[in-house]
C-alpha positions as CSV (number, residue, x, y, z in Angstrom):
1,X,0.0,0.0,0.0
2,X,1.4,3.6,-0.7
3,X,0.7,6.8,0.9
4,X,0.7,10.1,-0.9
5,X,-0.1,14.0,0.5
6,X,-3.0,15.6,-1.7
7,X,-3.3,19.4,-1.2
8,X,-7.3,20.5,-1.4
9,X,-8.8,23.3,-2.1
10,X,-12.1,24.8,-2.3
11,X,-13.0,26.4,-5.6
12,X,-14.9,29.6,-5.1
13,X,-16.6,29.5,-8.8
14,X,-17.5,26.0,-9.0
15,X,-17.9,24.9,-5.3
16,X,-16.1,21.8,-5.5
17,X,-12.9,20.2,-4.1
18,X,-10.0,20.6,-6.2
19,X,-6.9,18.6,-5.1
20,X,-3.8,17.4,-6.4
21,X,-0.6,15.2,-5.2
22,X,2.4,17.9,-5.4
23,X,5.3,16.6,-7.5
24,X,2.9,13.6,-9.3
25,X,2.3,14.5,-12.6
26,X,-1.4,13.9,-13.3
27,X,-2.4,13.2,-10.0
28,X,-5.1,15.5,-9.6
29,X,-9.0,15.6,-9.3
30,X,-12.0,17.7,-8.2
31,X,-15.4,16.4,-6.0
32,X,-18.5,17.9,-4.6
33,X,-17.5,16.6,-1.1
34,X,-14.0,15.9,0.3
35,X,-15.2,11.8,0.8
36,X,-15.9,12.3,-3.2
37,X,-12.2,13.6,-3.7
38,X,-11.1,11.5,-2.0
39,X,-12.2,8.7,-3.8
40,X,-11.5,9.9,-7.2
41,X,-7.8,10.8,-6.0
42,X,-7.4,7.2,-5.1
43,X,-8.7,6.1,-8.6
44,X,-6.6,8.4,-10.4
45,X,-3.3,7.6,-8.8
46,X,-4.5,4.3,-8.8
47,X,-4.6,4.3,-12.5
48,X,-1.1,6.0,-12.5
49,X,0.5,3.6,-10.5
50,X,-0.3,0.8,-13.2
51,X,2.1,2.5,-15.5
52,X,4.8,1.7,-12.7
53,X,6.3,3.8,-10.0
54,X,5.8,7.2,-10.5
55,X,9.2,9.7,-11.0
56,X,8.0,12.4,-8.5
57,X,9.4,15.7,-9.4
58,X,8.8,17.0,-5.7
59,X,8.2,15.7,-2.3
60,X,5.6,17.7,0.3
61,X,6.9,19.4,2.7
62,X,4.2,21.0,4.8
63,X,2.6,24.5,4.6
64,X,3.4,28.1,6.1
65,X,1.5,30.8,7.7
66,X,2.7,33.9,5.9
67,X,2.1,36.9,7.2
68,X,1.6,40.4,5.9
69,X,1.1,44.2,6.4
C-alpha cells in the first residue's frame, strides 16, 4: 500500500474540491464533497500507478502561515 499528501482546495466558482498530489504528474481531481475527492484521488493515482512507480518531481513538505502588512 502507498501513501501520498494531496493538497485540497475549495474552488470559489464551482464549489467543488480541487486537489492534487504535489510533484505527481497527473495526480489531480476535483469532487462535490471531500469523501468524493477522496475517492476519485485514489482512482486516479490508482490508475497512474499501473504504469509503474511514479518519478516524483517533488516531495511535500508541509505548509506556512505567511504573514503580511
Amino acid at each position: 500500500m502507498k501513501l501520498f499528501t494531496a493538497v485540497v482546495e475549495k474552488c470559489a466558482d464551482t464549489g467543488l474540491y480541487v486537489g492534487y498530489v504535489p510533484g505527481f504528474p497527473g495526480a489531480h481531481s476535483q469532487g462535490a464533497s471531500l469523501d468524493e475527492l477522496k475517492l476519485n484521488l485514489e482512482e486516479v493515482v490508482g490508475m497512474l500507478l499501473e504504469d509503474g512507480e511514479p518519478a516524483l518531481e517533488a516531495d511535500f513538505v508541509g505548509t506556512q502561515m505567511i504573514q503580511v502588512g
